[in-house]
C-alpha positions in Angstrom: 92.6 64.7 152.9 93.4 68.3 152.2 91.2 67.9 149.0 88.3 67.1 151.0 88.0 70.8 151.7 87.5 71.7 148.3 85.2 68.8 147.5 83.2 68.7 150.2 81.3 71.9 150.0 81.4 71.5 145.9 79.8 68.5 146.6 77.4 70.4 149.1 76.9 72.8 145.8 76.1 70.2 143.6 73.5 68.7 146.2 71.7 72.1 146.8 71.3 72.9 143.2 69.6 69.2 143.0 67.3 69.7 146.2 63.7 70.8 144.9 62.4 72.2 148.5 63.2 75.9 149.6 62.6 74.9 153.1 65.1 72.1 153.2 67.2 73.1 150.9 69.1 76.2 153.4 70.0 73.5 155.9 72.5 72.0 153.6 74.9 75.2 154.4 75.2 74.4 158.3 75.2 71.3 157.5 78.4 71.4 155.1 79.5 74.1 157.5 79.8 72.1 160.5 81.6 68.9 158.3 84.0 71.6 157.0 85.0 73.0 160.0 85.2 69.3 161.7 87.2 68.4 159.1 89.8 71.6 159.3 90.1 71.2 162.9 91.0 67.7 162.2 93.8 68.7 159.7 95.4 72.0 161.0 96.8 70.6 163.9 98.6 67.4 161.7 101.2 70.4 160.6 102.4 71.3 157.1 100.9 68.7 154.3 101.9 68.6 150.4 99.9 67.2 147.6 99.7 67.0 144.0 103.3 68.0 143.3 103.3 70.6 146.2 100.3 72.6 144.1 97.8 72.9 147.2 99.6 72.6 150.9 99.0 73.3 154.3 101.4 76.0 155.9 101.4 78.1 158.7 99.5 81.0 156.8 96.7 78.5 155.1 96.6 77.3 158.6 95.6 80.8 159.8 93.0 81.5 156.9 91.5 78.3 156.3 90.6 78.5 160.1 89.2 81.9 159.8 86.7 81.2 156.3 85.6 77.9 158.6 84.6 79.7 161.3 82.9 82.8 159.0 81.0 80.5 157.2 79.7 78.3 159.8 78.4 81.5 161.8 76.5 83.0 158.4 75.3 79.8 157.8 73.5 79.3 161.0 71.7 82.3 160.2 70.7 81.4 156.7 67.7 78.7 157.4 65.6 81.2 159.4 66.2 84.3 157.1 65.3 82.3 154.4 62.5 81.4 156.1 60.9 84.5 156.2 61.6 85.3 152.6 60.1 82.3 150.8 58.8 85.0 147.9 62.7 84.4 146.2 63.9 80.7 144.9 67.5 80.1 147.2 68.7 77.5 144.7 71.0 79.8 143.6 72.5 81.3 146.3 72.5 78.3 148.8 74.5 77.1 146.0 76.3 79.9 144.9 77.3 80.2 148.9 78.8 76.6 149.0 80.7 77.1 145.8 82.4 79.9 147.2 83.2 77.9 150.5 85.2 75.9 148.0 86.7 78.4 146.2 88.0 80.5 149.2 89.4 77.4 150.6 91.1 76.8 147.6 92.8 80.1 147.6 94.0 79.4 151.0 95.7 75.9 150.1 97.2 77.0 146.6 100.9 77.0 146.1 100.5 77.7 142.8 100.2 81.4 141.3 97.8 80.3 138.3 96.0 78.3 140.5 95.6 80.7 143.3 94.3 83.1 140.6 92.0 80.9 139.6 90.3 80.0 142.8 90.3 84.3 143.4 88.7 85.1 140.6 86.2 82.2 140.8 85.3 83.4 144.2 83.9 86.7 142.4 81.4 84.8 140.3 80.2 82.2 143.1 79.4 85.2 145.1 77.9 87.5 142.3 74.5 85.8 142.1 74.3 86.1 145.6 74.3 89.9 145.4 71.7 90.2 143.3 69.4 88.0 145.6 66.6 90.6 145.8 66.8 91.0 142.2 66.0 95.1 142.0 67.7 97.7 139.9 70.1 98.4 142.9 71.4 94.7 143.5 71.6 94.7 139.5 73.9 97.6 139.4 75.9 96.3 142.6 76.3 92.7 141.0 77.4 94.8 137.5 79.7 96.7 139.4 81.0 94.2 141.0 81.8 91.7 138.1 83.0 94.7 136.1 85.5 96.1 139.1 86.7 92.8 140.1 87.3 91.6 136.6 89.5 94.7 135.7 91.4 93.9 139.3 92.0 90.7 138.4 93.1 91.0 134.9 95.5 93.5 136.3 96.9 90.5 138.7 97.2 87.6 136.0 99.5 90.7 134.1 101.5 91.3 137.5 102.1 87.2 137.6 103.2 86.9 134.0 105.8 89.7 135.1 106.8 87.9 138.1 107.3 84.4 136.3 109.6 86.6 133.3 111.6 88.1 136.3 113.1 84.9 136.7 113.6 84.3 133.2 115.6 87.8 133.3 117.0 86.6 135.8 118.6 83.4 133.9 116.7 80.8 135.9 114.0 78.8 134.8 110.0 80.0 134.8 108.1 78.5 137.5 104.1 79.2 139.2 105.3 77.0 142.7 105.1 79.3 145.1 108.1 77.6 147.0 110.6 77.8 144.5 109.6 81.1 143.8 110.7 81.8 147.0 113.5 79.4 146.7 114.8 81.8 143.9 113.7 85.3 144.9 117.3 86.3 145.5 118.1 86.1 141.8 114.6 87.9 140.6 115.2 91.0 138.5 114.3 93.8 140.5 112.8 96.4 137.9 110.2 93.5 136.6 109.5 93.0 140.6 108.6 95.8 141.2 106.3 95.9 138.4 105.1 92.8 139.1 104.7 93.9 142.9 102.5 96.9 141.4 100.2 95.1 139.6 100.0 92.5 142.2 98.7 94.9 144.7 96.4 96.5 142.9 94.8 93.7 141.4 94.2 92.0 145.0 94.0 95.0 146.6 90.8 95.6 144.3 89.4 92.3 145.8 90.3 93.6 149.6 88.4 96.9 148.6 91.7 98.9 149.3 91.6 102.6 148.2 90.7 103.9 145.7 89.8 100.5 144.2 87.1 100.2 146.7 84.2 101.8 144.3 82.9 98.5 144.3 82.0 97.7 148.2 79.5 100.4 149.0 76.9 99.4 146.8 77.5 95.6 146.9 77.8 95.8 150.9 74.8 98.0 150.7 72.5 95.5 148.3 73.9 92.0 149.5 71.9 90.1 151.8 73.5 90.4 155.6 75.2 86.9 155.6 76.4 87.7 151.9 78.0 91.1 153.2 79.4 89.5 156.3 81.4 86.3 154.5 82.4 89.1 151.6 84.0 91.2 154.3 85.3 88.9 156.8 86.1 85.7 154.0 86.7 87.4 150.9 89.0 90.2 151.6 91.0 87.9 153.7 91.9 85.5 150.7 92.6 88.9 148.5 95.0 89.6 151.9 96.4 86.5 151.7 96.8 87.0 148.2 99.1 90.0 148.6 101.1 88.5 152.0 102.0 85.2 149.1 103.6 87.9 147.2 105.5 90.2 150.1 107.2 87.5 150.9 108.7 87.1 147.9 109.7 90.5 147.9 110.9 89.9 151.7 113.5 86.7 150.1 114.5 88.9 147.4 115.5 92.0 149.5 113.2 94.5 148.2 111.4 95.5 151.0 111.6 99.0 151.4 110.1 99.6 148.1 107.3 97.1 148.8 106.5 98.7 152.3 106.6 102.4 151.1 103.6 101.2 149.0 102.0 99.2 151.6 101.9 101.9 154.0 100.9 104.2 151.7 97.9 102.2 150.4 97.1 101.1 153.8 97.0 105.1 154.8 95.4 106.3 151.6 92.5 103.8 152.7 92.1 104.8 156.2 91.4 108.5 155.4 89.6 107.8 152.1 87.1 105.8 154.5 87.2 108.4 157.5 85.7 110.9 154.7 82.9 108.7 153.6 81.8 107.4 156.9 81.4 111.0 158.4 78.3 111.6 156.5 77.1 108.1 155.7 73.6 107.0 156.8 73.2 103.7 155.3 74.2 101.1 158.2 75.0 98.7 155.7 77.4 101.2 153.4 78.7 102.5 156.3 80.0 99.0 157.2 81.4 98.9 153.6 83.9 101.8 154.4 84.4 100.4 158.0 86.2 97.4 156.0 87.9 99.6 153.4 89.0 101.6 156.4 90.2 97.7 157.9 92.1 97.0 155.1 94.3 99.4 155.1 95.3 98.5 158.5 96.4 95.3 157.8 98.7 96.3 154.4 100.1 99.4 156.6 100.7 96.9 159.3 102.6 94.6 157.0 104.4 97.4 155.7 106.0 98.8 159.0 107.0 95.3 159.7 108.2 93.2 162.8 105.4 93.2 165.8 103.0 95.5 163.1 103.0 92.3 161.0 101.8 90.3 163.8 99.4 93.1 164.5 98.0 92.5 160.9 98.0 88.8 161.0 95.6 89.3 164.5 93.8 91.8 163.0 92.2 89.4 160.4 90.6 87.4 162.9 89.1 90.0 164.7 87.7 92.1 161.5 86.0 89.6 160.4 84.5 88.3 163.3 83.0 91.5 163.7 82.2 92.3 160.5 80.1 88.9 160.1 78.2 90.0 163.7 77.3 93.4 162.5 76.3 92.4 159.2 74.0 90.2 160.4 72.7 92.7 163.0 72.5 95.1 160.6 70.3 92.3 158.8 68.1 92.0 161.8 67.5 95.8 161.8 66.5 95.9 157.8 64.3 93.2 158.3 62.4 94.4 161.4 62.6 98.0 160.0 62.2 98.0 156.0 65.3 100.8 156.4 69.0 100.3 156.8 69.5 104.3 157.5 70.2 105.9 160.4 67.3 108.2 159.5 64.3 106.1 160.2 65.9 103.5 162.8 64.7 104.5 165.8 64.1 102.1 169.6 66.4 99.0 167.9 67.0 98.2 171.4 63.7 98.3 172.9 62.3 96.5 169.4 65.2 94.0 168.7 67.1 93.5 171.6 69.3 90.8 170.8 70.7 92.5 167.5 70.4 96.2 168.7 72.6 95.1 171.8 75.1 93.2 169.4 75.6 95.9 167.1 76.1 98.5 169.9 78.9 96.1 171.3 80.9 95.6 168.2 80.3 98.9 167.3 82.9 99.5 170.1 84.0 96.5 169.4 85.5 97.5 165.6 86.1 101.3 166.6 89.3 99.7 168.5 87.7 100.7 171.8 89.7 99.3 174.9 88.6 95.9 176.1 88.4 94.4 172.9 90.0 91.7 170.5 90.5 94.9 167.5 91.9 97.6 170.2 94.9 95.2 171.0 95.6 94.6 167.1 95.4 97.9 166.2 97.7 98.7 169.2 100.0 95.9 168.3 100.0 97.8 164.9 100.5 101.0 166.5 103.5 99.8 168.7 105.0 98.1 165.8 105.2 101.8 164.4 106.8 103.5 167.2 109.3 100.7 167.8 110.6 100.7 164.7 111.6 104.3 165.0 108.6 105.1 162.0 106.8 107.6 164.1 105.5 110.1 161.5 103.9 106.9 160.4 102.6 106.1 163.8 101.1 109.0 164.0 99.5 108.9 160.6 98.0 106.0 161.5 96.6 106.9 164.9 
Protein backbone atom coordinates (compact mmCIF):
# COMPACT_ATOMS: atom_id res chain seq x y z
CA UNK A 1 0.00 0.00 0.00
CA UNK A 2 2.78 2.42 0.69
CA UNK A 3 3.46 2.23 -3.20
CA UNK A 4 0.10 3.52 -3.91
CA UNK A 5 1.42 6.92 -3.00
CA UNK A 6 3.86 7.07 -5.65
CA UNK A 7 1.57 5.50 -8.23
CA UNK A 8 -1.34 7.10 -7.65
CA UNK A 9 -0.55 10.61 -8.57
CA UNK A 10 1.96 9.13 -11.53
CA UNK A 11 -0.98 7.58 -12.62
CA UNK A 12 -2.93 10.99 -12.20
CA UNK A 13 0.25 12.38 -14.40
CA UNK A 14 -0.20 9.98 -17.01
CA UNK A 15 -4.12 10.67 -17.19
CA UNK A 16 -3.67 14.55 -17.41
CA UNK A 17 -1.16 14.44 -20.13
CA UNK A 18 -3.87 12.11 -22.08
CA UNK A 19 -6.96 14.43 -21.25
CA UNK A 20 -7.46 16.78 -24.44
CA UNK A 21 -9.76 19.54 -22.53
CA UNK A 22 -8.15 22.51 -20.62
CA UNK A 23 -11.32 22.91 -18.76
CA UNK A 24 -11.47 19.43 -17.38
CA UNK A 25 -8.28 18.64 -17.36
CA UNK A 26 -7.20 20.97 -13.79
CA UNK A 27 -9.77 18.99 -11.93
CA UNK A 28 -7.70 15.94 -12.07
CA UNK A 29 -5.24 17.67 -9.31
CA UNK A 30 -8.02 17.85 -6.49
CA UNK A 31 -9.07 15.06 -7.53
CA UNK A 32 -5.70 12.94 -7.05
CA UNK A 33 -5.32 15.38 -4.13
CA UNK A 34 -8.14 14.31 -2.10
CA UNK A 35 -7.37 10.19 -2.93
CA UNK A 36 -3.76 10.99 -1.81
CA UNK A 37 -4.44 12.47 1.18
CA UNK A 38 -7.39 9.77 2.00
CA UNK A 39 -5.11 7.34 1.34
CA UNK A 40 -2.09 8.86 3.75
CA UNK A 41 -4.46 9.33 6.50
CA UNK A 42 -5.37 5.71 6.04
CA UNK A 43 -1.64 4.56 6.31
CA UNK A 44 0.05 6.91 8.85
CA UNK A 45 -1.74 5.85 11.74
CA UNK A 46 -0.95 1.73 10.83
CA UNK A 47 2.72 2.67 12.34
CA UNK A 48 6.10 1.92 10.72
CA UNK A 49 5.77 -0.24 7.36
CA UNK A 50 8.78 -1.88 5.18
CA UNK A 51 8.81 -2.88 1.64
CA UNK A 52 10.91 -3.89 -1.13
CA UNK A 53 13.84 -4.94 1.02
CA UNK A 54 13.37 -1.98 3.55
CA UNK A 55 14.09 0.57 0.34
CA UNK A 56 10.88 2.79 0.84
CA UNK A 57 9.34 2.73 4.66
CA UNK A 58 7.12 4.52 6.82
CA UNK A 59 8.82 6.06 10.00
CA UNK A 60 8.08 8.55 12.32
CA UNK A 61 9.79 11.36 10.12
CA UNK A 62 8.10 10.15 6.67
CA UNK A 63 5.08 10.15 8.87
CA UNK A 64 5.59 13.80 9.60
CA UNK A 65 6.42 14.87 5.87
CA UNK A 66 4.27 12.76 3.87
CA UNK A 67 1.45 14.44 6.06
CA UNK A 68 2.62 17.79 5.45
CA UNK A 69 3.17 17.52 1.12
CA UNK A 70 -0.68 15.88 1.39
CA UNK A 71 -1.99 18.63 2.94
CA UNK A 72 0.16 21.39 0.63
CA UNK A 73 -0.92 19.88 -2.32
CA UNK A 74 -4.49 19.39 -1.64
CA UNK A 75 -4.76 23.20 -0.60
CA UNK A 76 -2.82 24.45 -4.10
CA UNK A 77 -4.83 22.20 -5.91
CA UNK A 78 -8.14 23.45 -4.87
CA UNK A 79 -7.01 26.66 -6.23
CA UNK A 80 -5.80 25.43 -9.53
CA UNK A 81 -9.33 24.85 -11.53
CA UNK A 82 -10.43 28.48 -11.17
CA UNK A 83 -7.01 30.11 -11.78
CA UNK A 84 -6.81 28.22 -14.69
CA UNK A 85 -9.89 29.16 -15.58
CA UNK A 86 -9.23 32.61 -16.11
CA UNK A 87 -6.03 31.96 -18.02
CA UNK A 88 -7.33 29.71 -20.82
CA UNK A 89 -4.73 31.79 -23.35
CA UNK A 90 -1.80 28.93 -21.99
CA UNK A 91 -2.21 24.92 -22.65
CA UNK A 92 -2.06 23.35 -18.70
CA UNK A 93 -1.08 19.92 -20.04
CA UNK A 94 2.07 20.51 -18.93
CA UNK A 95 1.89 21.76 -15.72
CA UNK A 96 -1.28 19.86 -14.36
CA UNK A 97 1.00 17.12 -15.19
CA UNK A 98 4.23 18.35 -14.35
CA UNK A 99 2.31 19.19 -10.76
CA UNK A 100 1.18 15.46 -10.25
CA UNK A 101 4.59 14.14 -11.13
CA UNK A 102 6.08 16.04 -8.55
CA UNK A 103 3.27 14.88 -5.95
CA UNK A 104 5.02 11.58 -6.70
CA UNK A 105 8.35 12.44 -6.54
CA UNK A 106 8.15 14.45 -3.21
CA UNK A 107 6.36 11.54 -1.74
CA UNK A 108 8.93 9.38 -2.81
CA UNK A 109 11.62 11.35 -1.16
CA UNK A 110 9.65 11.08 1.99
CA UNK A 111 9.46 7.11 1.97
CA UNK A 112 13.03 6.38 0.68
CA UNK A 113 15.40 4.51 2.88
CA UNK A 114 17.69 4.36 0.39
CA UNK A 115 20.50 7.17 -0.32
CA UNK A 116 20.53 6.67 -4.26
CA UNK A 117 17.08 6.37 -4.26
CA UNK A 118 16.30 9.37 -2.18
CA UNK A 119 18.53 11.25 -4.54
CA UNK A 120 16.86 10.25 -7.21
CA UNK A 121 13.33 11.17 -6.24
CA UNK A 122 15.17 14.88 -5.07
CA UNK A 123 16.54 15.65 -8.06
CA UNK A 124 13.51 14.43 -10.15
CA UNK A 125 11.44 16.73 -8.12
CA UNK A 126 13.53 19.73 -9.77
CA UNK A 127 12.57 18.73 -13.36
CA UNK A 128 8.71 17.94 -12.52
CA UNK A 129 8.52 21.34 -11.19
CA UNK A 130 10.77 23.25 -13.87
CA UNK A 131 8.08 23.42 -16.60
CA UNK A 132 5.87 24.63 -14.19
CA UNK A 133 7.98 27.74 -13.68
CA UNK A 134 8.05 28.74 -16.93
CA UNK A 135 4.18 28.66 -17.25
CA UNK A 136 3.88 32.19 -18.53
CA UNK A 137 6.53 31.42 -20.96
CA UNK A 138 8.35 35.24 -20.91
CA UNK A 139 12.02 36.01 -20.93
CA UNK A 140 11.74 36.31 -16.96
CA UNK A 141 10.18 32.66 -16.25
CA UNK A 142 12.82 31.55 -18.97
CA UNK A 143 15.73 32.84 -16.97
CA UNK A 144 14.02 31.65 -13.56
CA UNK A 145 13.43 28.01 -14.99
CA UNK A 146 17.40 28.26 -16.43
CA UNK A 147 18.46 29.31 -13.16
CA UNK A 148 16.75 26.99 -11.58
CA UNK A 149 17.82 23.69 -13.45
CA UNK A 150 21.33 25.15 -13.54
CA UNK A 151 21.48 25.93 -9.48
CA UNK A 152 19.76 22.85 -8.54
CA UNK A 153 21.72 20.65 -10.77
CA UNK A 154 25.13 21.92 -9.46
CA UNK A 155 23.52 21.35 -5.71
CA UNK A 156 22.72 18.10 -6.43
CA UNK A 157 25.74 16.94 -8.17
CA UNK A 158 27.48 18.21 -5.09
CA UNK A 159 25.12 15.64 -2.89
CA UNK A 160 25.51 12.43 -5.15
CA UNK A 161 29.66 13.41 -4.42
CA UNK A 162 28.87 13.82 -0.53
CA UNK A 163 26.94 10.17 -0.69
CA UNK A 164 29.73 8.39 -2.53
CA UNK A 165 31.91 9.82 0.46
CA UNK A 166 29.61 8.56 2.97
CA UNK A 167 29.22 5.01 1.45
CA UNK A 168 33.52 4.89 1.31
CA UNK A 169 33.51 6.06 5.01
CA UNK A 170 32.39 2.67 5.85
CA UNK A 171 34.61 1.05 3.57
CA UNK A 172 37.48 3.04 5.59
CA UNK A 173 36.06 2.05 8.16
CA UNK A 174 36.47 -1.90 7.37
CA UNK A 175 32.71 -2.63 7.05
CA UNK A 176 30.92 -3.36 4.06
CA UNK A 177 29.31 -0.42 1.56
CA UNK A 178 25.73 -0.04 1.92
CA UNK A 179 22.84 2.87 0.47
CA UNK A 180 20.15 1.45 3.47
CA UNK A 181 19.63 4.11 5.38
CA UNK A 182 19.12 1.72 8.49
CA UNK A 183 22.25 0.06 8.48
CA UNK A 184 23.86 3.12 7.84
CA UNK A 185 22.79 4.06 11.03
CA UNK A 186 23.23 0.63 12.29
CA UNK A 187 27.00 1.22 11.61
CA UNK A 188 27.60 4.95 12.11
CA UNK A 189 29.73 4.25 15.22
CA UNK A 190 32.44 2.65 13.03
CA UNK A 191 32.27 5.51 10.06
CA UNK A 192 35.58 7.34 9.56
CA UNK A 193 35.23 10.61 10.81
CA UNK A 194 37.47 12.76 8.32
CA UNK A 195 35.32 11.29 5.16
CA UNK A 196 32.10 12.24 7.41
CA UNK A 197 32.74 15.18 7.74
CA UNK A 198 33.32 15.59 4.16
CA UNK A 199 30.52 13.79 3.35
CA UNK A 200 28.44 15.90 5.93
CA UNK A 201 29.80 19.11 3.92
CA UNK A 202 28.77 18.20 0.73
CA UNK A 203 25.54 16.83 1.99
CA UNK A 204 24.50 20.14 3.30
CA UNK A 205 25.28 22.06 0.70
CA UNK A 206 23.84 20.15 -1.91
CA UNK A 207 20.28 19.92 -0.05
CA UNK A 208 20.75 22.95 1.41
CA UNK A 209 20.74 24.40 -2.27
CA UNK A 210 17.25 22.67 -2.69
CA UNK A 211 16.08 24.38 0.81
CA UNK A 212 17.33 27.74 -0.60
CA UNK A 213 19.73 28.02 2.44
CA UNK A 214 22.31 30.87 2.17
CA UNK A 215 24.19 31.74 0.03
CA UNK A 216 22.82 28.91 -2.24
CA UNK A 217 19.59 30.62 -2.32
CA UNK A 218 20.39 32.70 -5.76
CA UNK A 219 17.95 30.58 -7.26
CA UNK A 220 14.51 31.37 -5.15
CA UNK A 221 14.01 35.09 -5.89
CA UNK A 222 13.48 34.86 -9.43
CA UNK A 223 11.75 31.47 -9.55
CA UNK A 224 9.44 32.50 -6.47
CA UNK A 225 9.07 35.72 -8.27
CA UNK A 226 8.06 34.15 -11.95
CA UNK A 227 6.24 30.87 -10.77
CA UNK A 228 2.64 30.83 -10.74
CA UNK A 229 1.20 31.34 -6.96
CA UNK A 230 0.27 27.64 -6.32
CA UNK A 231 3.76 26.64 -7.99
CA UNK A 232 5.57 29.08 -5.39
CA UNK A 233 3.52 27.94 -2.60
CA UNK A 234 4.15 23.81 -2.97
CA UNK A 235 8.03 24.93 -3.94
CA UNK A 236 8.22 26.63 -0.54
CA UNK A 237 6.12 24.77 1.75
CA UNK A 238 6.71 20.96 -0.19
CA UNK A 239 9.99 21.25 -1.69
CA UNK A 240 12.15 22.67 0.81
CA UNK A 241 10.75 20.40 3.28
CA UNK A 242 11.95 17.14 1.42
CA UNK A 243 15.50 19.11 0.85
CA UNK A 244 14.98 19.36 5.04
CA UNK A 245 14.28 16.08 5.34
CA UNK A 246 17.01 15.34 3.20
CA UNK A 247 19.57 16.87 5.53
CA UNK A 248 17.80 15.57 9.10
CA UNK A 249 18.40 11.65 7.04
CA UNK A 250 21.94 12.60 7.31
CA UNK A 251 22.25 14.35 11.00
CA UNK A 252 21.30 11.45 12.29
CA UNK A 253 23.85 9.67 11.07
CA UNK A 254 26.16 11.98 12.42
CA UNK A 255 24.06 11.98 15.77
CA UNK A 256 24.83 7.69 15.92
CA UNK A 257 28.29 8.25 15.08
CA UNK A 258 29.14 10.92 17.71
CA UNK A 259 30.05 13.77 15.62
CA UNK A 260 27.73 16.26 16.54
CA UNK A 261 29.42 19.17 17.61
CA UNK A 262 31.01 19.46 14.34
CA UNK A 263 27.74 18.96 12.48
CA UNK A 264 25.81 21.55 14.66
CA UNK A 265 28.62 24.35 14.48
CA UNK A 266 27.71 24.16 10.74
CA UNK A 267 24.10 23.98 11.17
CA UNK A 268 23.92 26.95 13.25
CA UNK A 269 26.01 28.72 11.34
CA UNK A 270 24.24 28.15 7.97
CA UNK A 271 20.96 28.52 9.68
CA UNK A 272 22.36 32.16 10.97
CA UNK A 273 24.14 33.10 7.84
CA UNK A 274 20.54 32.62 6.21
CA UNK A 275 18.57 34.67 8.61
CA UNK A 276 20.68 37.84 8.13
CA UNK A 277 21.42 37.27 4.46
CA UNK A 278 17.47 37.45 4.06
CA UNK A 279 16.87 40.38 6.74
CA UNK A 280 19.25 42.43 4.08
CA UNK A 281 17.25 41.62 1.11
CA UNK A 282 13.80 41.93 2.41
CA UNK A 283 14.49 45.50 3.83
CA UNK A 284 14.31 47.05 0.49
CA UNK A 285 12.40 44.40 -1.48
CA UNK A 286 9.15 45.49 -3.34
CA UNK A 287 8.19 42.51 -5.22
CA UNK A 288 5.46 40.69 -2.84
CA UNK A 289 6.29 37.61 -4.46
CA UNK A 290 10.43 37.95 -4.04
CA UNK A 291 9.91 39.17 -0.89
CA UNK A 292 8.21 35.85 0.11
CA UNK A 293 11.27 34.09 -1.53
CA UNK A 294 13.69 35.56 1.20
CA UNK A 295 10.87 35.09 3.83
CA UNK A 296 11.66 31.21 3.20
CA UNK A 297 15.32 31.54 2.88
CA UNK A 298 15.08 33.45 6.05
CA UNK A 299 12.71 30.04 7.32
CA UNK A 300 15.21 27.76 6.51
CA UNK A 301 17.64 28.79 8.42
CA UNK A 302 15.55 28.46 11.38
CA UNK A 303 14.91 25.07 11.06
CA UNK A 304 18.87 23.87 10.43
CA UNK A 305 19.83 26.41 13.45
CA UNK A 306 17.18 24.77 15.42
CA UNK A 307 18.51 21.27 14.69
CA UNK A 308 21.83 22.38 15.43
CA UNK A 309 21.28 23.70 19.10
CA UNK A 310 19.56 20.51 19.68
CA UNK A 311 17.14 18.97 22.40
CA UNK A 312 13.57 21.16 22.62
CA UNK A 313 15.23 23.49 19.37
CA UNK A 314 14.97 20.23 17.41
CA UNK A 315 11.41 19.83 18.23
CA UNK A 316 11.06 23.56 17.53
CA UNK A 317 12.34 22.72 13.93
CA UNK A 318 10.32 19.77 13.42
CA UNK A 319 7.03 22.23 14.37
CA UNK A 320 8.34 24.76 12.44
CA UNK A 321 7.87 22.83 9.13
CA UNK A 322 4.27 22.58 9.43
CA UNK A 323 3.67 25.96 10.17
CA UNK A 324 6.01 27.54 7.28
CA UNK A 325 4.54 25.95 4.93
CA UNK A 326 1.11 26.44 5.74
CA UNK A 327 1.71 29.88 5.52
CA UNK A 328 3.80 30.06 2.78
CA UNK A 329 1.06 28.14 0.53
CA UNK A 330 -1.71 30.94 2.03
CA UNK A 331 0.38 33.80 1.08
CA UNK A 332 1.38 32.61 -2.14
CA UNK A 333 -1.70 32.20 -3.19
CA UNK A 334 -2.88 35.59 -1.84
CA UNK A 335 -0.18 37.07 -3.25
CA UNK A 336 -1.62 35.26 -6.54
CA UNK A 337 -5.01 36.92 -5.98
CA UNK A 338 -3.37 40.35 -5.73
CA UNK A 339 -1.20 39.86 -9.20
CA UNK A 340 -4.13 38.82 -10.81
CA UNK A 341 -6.59 41.55 -9.74
CA UNK A 342 -3.71 44.07 -9.97
CA UNK A 343 -1.32 43.19 -13.07
CA UNK A 344 1.56 44.18 -10.26
CA UNK A 345 3.08 42.12 -7.50
CA UNK A 346 5.04 45.39 -6.03
CA UNK A 347 4.37 47.20 -3.22
CA UNK A 348 4.60 50.23 -5.46
CA UNK A 349 1.33 50.11 -7.38
CA UNK A 350 -0.79 47.81 -4.85
CA UNK A 351 -2.97 50.06 -3.37
CA UNK A 352 -6.93 49.36 -1.51
CA UNK A 353 -6.20 45.23 -1.62
CA UNK A 354 -8.55 45.20 1.18
CA UNK A 355 -11.29 47.27 -0.08
CA UNK A 356 -10.71 45.47 -3.77
CA UNK A 357 -9.98 41.85 -2.73
CA UNK A 358 -11.06 41.27 0.58
CA UNK A 359 -10.80 37.75 1.11
CA UNK A 360 -6.98 37.60 -0.03
CA UNK A 361 -6.02 41.15 1.26
CA UNK A 362 -7.40 40.07 4.73
CA UNK A 363 -5.46 36.62 4.46
CA UNK A 364 -2.29 37.99 3.62
CA UNK A 365 -2.46 40.74 6.35
CA UNK A 366 -3.06 37.76 8.88
CA UNK A 367 -0.25 35.48 7.96
CA UNK A 368 1.83 38.29 7.44
CA UNK A 369 1.69 38.30 11.24
CA UNK A 370 1.20 35.11 11.08
CA UNK A 371 5.03 34.23 9.50
CA UNK A 372 6.74 37.36 11.29
CA UNK A 373 6.36 35.05 14.56
CA UNK A 374 3.85 37.47 16.02
CA UNK A 375 2.20 36.20 19.30
CA UNK A 376 -0.94 34.15 18.88
CA UNK A 377 0.26 32.11 16.21
CA UNK A 378 1.33 28.51 15.18
CA UNK A 379 5.10 30.15 13.90
CA UNK A 380 5.53 32.43 17.22
CA UNK A 381 5.49 29.15 19.44
CA UNK A 382 8.00 27.34 17.05
CA UNK A 383 10.25 30.00 16.80
CA UNK A 384 10.03 30.34 20.65
CA UNK A 385 10.41 26.68 21.08
CA UNK A 386 13.60 27.29 18.98
CA UNK A 387 14.55 30.21 21.07
CA UNK A 388 14.12 28.33 24.44
CA UNK A 389 15.94 25.45 23.13
CA UNK A 390 18.88 28.02 22.90
CA UNK A 391 18.83 29.47 26.21
CA UNK A 392 18.34 26.11 27.94
CA UNK A 393 21.16 24.61 26.61
CA UNK A 394 23.34 27.26 28.09
CA UNK A 395 24.07 28.56 24.01
CA UNK A 396 23.06 32.07 24.69
CA UNK A 397 25.29 34.08 22.35
CA UNK A 398 23.47 31.88 19.95
CA UNK A 399 20.04 32.74 21.38
CA UNK A 400 20.62 35.93 21.00
CA UNK A 401 21.99 35.69 17.45
CA UNK A 402 19.04 34.26 16.55
CA UNK A 403 16.45 36.55 18.15
Amino acid sequence: MILLLIILPLLGAGIAFAVPSNRQRPWLLPLTAIAHLALTAWLLPQGDQWMLGRWLAIDPLSRLFIGLISVLFLLCSLYAPAYLRVRPERDNRVLCGCLLLALAMMSLVTLSHHLGLMWIAMEATTLATAPCVYFNRNPRSLEATWKYLVIGSVGIALALLGSFFLAYSMIQAGSESTLLFDELVEHSHKLSLPWLHAAFVLLLIGYGTKMGLAPMHTWKPDVYGEAPGMVGGLLAGGLTSCAFLCVLRFYHMAHIAHDDEYANRLLIFMGLLSMATAAVFMSRQRDIKRLLAYSSVEHMGMLVFGMGIGGVAATGSLLHVIHNGLCKVGLFLAAANIHRAYGSKTTDQVRGVLHQLPWSGWMMVILFFAITGSPGFGPFVSEYQILSGAFATGQTGYGLAFL
